[in-house]
NUVEX-83605 format. One line per field, with one value per atom (N, C-alpha, C, O): x, y, z; residue in one letter; atom name. Coordinates in steps of 0.2 Angstrom, whole numbers, always signed. Each point is the difference from the previous one (the first is absolute). Layout:
x <- X / ...
y <- Y / ...
z <- Z / ...
pagu <- A / ...
sero <- CA / ...
END
This chain:
x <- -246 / +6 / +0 / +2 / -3 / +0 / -4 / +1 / -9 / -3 / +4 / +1 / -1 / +3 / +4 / -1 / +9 / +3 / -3 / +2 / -7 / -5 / -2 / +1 / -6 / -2 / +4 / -3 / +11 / +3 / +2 / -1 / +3 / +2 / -4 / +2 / -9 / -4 / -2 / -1 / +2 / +0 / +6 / -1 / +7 / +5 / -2 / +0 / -4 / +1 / -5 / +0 / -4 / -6 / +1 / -2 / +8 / +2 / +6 / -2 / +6 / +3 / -4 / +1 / -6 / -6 / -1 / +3 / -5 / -3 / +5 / -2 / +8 / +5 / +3 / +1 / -2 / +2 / -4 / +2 / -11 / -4 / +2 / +5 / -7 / +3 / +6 / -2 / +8 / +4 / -2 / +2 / -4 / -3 / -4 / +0 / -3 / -8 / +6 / -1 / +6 / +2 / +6 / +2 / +0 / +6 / -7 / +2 / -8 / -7 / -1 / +2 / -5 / +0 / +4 / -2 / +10 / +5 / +2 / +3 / -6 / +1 / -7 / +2 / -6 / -6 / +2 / -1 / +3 / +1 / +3 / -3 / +10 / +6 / -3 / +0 / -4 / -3 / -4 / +3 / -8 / -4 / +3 / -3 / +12 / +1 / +3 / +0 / +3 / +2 / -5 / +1 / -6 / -5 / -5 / -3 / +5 / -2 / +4 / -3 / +10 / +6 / +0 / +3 / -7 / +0 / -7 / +0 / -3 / -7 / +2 / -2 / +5 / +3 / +4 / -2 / +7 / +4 / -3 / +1 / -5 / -4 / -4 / +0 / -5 / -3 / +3 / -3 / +10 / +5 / +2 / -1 / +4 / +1 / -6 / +1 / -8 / -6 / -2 / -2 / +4 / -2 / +4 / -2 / +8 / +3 / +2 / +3 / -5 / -2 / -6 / +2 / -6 / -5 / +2 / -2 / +6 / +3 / +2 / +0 / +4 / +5 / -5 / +0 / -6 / -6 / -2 / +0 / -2 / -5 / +5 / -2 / +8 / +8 / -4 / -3 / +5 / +0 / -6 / +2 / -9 / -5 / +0 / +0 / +0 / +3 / +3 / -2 / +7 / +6 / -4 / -2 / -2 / -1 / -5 / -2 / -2 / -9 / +4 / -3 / +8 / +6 / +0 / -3 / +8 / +4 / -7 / +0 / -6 / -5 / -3 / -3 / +3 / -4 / +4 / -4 / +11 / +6 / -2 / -3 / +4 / -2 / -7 / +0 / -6 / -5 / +1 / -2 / +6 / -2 / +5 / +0 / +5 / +7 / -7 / -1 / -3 / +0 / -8 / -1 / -3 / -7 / +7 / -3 / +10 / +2 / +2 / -2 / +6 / +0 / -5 / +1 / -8 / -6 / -1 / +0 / -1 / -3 / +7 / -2 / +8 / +6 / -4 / -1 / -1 / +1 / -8 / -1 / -5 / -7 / +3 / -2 / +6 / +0 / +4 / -1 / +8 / +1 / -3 / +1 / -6 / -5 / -5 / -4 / +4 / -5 / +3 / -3 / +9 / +5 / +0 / -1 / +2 / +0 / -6 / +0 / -7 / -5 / -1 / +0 / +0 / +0 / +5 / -1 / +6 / +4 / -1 / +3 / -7 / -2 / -6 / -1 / -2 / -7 / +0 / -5 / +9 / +4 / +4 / +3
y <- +258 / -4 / -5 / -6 / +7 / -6 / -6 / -5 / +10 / -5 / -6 / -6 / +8 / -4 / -3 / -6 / +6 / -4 / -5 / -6 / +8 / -5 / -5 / -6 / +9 / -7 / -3 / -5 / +6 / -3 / -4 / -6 / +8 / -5 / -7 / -6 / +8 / -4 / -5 / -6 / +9 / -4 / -5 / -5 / +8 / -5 / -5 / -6 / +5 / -3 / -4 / -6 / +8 / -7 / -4 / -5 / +10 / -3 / -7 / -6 / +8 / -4 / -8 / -6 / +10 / -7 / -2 / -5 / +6 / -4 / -4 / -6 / +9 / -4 / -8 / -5 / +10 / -7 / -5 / -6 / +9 / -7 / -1 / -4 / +5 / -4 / -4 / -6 / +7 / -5 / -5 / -5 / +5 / -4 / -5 / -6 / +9 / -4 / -5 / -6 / +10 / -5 / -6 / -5 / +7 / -5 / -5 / -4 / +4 / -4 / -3 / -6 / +8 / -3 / -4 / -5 / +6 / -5 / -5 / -5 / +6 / -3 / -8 / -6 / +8 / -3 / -5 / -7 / +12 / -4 / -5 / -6 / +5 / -3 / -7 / -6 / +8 / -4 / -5 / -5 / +8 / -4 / -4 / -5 / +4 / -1 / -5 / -5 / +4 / -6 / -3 / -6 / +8 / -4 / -6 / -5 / +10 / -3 / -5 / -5 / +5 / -4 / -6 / -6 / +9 / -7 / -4 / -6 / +9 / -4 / -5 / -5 / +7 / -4 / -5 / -6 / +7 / -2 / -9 / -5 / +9 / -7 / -2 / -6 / +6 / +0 / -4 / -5 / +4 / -4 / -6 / -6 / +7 / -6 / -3 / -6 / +8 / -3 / -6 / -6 / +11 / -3 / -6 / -3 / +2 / -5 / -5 / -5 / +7 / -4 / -4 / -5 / +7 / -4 / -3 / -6 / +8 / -5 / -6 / -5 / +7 / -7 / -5 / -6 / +10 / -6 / -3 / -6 / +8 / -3 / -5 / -4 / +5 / -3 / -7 / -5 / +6 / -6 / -2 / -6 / +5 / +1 / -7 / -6 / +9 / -3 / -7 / -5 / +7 / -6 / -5 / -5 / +5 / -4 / -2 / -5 / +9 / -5 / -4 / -4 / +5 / -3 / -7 / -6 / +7 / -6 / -5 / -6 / +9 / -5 / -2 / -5 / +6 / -1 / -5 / -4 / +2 / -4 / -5 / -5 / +6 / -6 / -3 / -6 / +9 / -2 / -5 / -6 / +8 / -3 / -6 / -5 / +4 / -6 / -3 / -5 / +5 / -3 / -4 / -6 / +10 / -3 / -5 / -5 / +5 / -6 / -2 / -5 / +4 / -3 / -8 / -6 / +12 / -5 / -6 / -6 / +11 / -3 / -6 / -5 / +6 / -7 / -5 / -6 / +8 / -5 / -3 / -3 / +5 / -1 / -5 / -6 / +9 / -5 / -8 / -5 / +6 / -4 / -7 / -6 / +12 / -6 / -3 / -5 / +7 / -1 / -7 / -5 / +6 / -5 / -8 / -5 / +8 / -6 / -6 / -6 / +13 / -3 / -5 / -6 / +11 / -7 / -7 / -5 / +6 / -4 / -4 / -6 / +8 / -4 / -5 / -6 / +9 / -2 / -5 / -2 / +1 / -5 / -6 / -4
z <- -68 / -2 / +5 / -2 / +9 / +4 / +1 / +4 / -9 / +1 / -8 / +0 / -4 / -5 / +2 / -3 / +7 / +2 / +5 / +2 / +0 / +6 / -5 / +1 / -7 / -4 / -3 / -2 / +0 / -3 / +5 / -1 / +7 / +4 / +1 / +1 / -2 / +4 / -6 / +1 / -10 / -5 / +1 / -2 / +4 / +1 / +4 / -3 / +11 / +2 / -3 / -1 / +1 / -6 / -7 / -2 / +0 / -6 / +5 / -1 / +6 / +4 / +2 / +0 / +3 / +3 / -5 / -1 / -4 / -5 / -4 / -2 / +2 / -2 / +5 / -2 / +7 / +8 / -1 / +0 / -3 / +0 / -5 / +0 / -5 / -7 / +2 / +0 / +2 / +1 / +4 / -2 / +6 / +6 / -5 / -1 / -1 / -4 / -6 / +0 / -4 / -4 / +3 / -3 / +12 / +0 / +4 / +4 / -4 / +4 / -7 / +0 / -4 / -5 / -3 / -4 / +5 / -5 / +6 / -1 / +8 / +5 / +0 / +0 / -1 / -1 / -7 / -1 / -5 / -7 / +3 / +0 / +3 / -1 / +6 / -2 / +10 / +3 / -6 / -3 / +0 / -6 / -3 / -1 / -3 / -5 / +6 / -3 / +9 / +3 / +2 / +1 / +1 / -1 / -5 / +1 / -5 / -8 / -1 / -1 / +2 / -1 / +5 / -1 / +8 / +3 / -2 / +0 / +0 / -2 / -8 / -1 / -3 / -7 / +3 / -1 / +5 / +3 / +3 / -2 / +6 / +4 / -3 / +3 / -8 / -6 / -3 / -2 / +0 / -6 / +4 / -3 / +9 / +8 / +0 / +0 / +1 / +1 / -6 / -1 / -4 / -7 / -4 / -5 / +9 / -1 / +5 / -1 / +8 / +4 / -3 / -1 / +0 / -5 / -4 / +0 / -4 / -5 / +1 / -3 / +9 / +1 / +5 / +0 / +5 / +2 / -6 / +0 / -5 / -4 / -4 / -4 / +4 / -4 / +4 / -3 / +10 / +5 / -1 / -1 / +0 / +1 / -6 / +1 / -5 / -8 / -1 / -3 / +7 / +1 / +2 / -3 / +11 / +1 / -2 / +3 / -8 / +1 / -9 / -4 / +3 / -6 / +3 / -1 / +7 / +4 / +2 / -1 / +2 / +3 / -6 / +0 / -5 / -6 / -2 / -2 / +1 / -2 / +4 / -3 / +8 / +7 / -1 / +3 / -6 / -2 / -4 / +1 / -7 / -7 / +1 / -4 / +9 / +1 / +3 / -4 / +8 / +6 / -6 / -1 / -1 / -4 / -6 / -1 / -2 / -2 / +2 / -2 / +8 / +5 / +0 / -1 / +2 / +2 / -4 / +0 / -5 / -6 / -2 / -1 / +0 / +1 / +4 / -2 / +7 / +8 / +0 / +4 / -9 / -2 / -5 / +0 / -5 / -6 / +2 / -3 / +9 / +3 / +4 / +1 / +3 / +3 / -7 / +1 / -7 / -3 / -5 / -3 / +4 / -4 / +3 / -3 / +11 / +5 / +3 / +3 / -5 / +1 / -5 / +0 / -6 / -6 / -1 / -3 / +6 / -1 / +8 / +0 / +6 / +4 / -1 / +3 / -9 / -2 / -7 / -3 / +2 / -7 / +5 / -3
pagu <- X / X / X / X / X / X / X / X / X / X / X / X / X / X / X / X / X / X / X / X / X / X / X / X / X / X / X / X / X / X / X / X / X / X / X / X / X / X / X / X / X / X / X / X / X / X / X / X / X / X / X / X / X / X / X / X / X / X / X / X / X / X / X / X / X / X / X / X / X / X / X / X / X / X / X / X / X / X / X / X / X / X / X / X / X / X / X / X / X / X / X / X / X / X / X / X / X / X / X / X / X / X / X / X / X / X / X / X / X / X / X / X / X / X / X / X / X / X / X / X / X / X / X / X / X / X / X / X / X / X / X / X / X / X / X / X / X / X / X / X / X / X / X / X / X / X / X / X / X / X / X / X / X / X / X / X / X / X / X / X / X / X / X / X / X / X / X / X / X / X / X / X / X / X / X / X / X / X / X / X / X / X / X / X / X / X / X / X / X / X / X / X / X / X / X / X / X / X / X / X / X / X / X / X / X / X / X / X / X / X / X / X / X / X / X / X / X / X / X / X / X / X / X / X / X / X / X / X / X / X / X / X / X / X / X / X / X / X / X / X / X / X / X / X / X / X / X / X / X / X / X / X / X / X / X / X / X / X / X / X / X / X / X / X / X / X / X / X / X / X / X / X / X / X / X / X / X / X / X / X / X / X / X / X / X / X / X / X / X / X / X / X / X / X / X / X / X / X / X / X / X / X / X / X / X / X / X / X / X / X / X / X / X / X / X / X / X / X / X / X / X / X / X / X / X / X / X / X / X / X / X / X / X / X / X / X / X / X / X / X / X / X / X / X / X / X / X / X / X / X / X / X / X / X / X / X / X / X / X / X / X / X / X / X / X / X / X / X / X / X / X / X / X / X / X / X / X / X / X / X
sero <- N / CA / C / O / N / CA / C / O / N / CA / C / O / N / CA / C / O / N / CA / C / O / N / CA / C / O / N / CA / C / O / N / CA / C / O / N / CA / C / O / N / CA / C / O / N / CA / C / O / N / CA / C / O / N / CA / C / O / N / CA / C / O / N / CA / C / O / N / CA / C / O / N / CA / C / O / N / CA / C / O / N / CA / C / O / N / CA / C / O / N / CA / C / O / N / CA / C / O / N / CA / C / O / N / CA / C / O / N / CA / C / O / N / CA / C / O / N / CA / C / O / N / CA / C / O / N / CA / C / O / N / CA / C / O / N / CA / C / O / N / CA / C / O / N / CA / C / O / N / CA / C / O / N / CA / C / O / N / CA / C / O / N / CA / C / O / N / CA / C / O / N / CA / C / O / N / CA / C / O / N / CA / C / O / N / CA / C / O / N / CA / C / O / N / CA / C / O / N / CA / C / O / N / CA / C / O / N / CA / C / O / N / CA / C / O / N / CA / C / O / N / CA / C / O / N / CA / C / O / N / CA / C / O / N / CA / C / O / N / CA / C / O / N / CA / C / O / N / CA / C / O / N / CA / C / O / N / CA / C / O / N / CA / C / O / N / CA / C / O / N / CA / C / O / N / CA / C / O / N / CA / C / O / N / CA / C / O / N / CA / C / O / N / CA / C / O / N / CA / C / O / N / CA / C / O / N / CA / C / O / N / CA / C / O / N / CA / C / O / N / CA / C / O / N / CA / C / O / N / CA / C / O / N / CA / C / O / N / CA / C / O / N / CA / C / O / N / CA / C / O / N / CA / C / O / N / CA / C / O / N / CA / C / O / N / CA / C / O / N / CA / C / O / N / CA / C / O / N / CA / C / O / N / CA / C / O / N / CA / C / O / N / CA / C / O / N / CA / C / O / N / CA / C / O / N / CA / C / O / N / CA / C / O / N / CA / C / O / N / CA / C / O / N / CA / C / O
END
């Protein structure tokens, strides 16, 4: 009889351990999960700031080969006025 209350005891205490790891193993687990998922959330996070950081470079980027391209096309009529001009003058020097 005492050895039976021996084994029970001793199944208790391993049913016990087994129990303590088990819980340990799942609060490691949802500890792990939850690190992962603010991770996840920061890497999206910075991902979305980076990717619109991008956006608004290439915005600017844009704007200005816009603004030089404008300043091009004044500046070649411009020219071309101040060509046809001199071209007026010559002739009317040359008459």
């Amino acid at each position: 009889m005492i050895e039976f209350v021996r084994a029970k005891k001793r199944l208790l205490w391993a049913f016990v351990l087994l129990l303590a790891w088990a819980c340990g193993y799942r609060y490691a687990a949802d500890k792990v999960e939850a690190e992962q998922t603010a991770l996840i959330a920061a890497y999206r996070h910075s991902s979305m700031v980076a990717a619109e950081q991008y956006a608004l470079q290439l915005k600017k980027a844009q704007d200005e080969r816009q603004r030089w391209y404008d300043f091009s096309q004044k500046q070649s009529t411009d020219l071309a006025a101040a060509l046809s001009e001199l071209d007026k003058t010559r002739n009317t020097l040359q008459e």
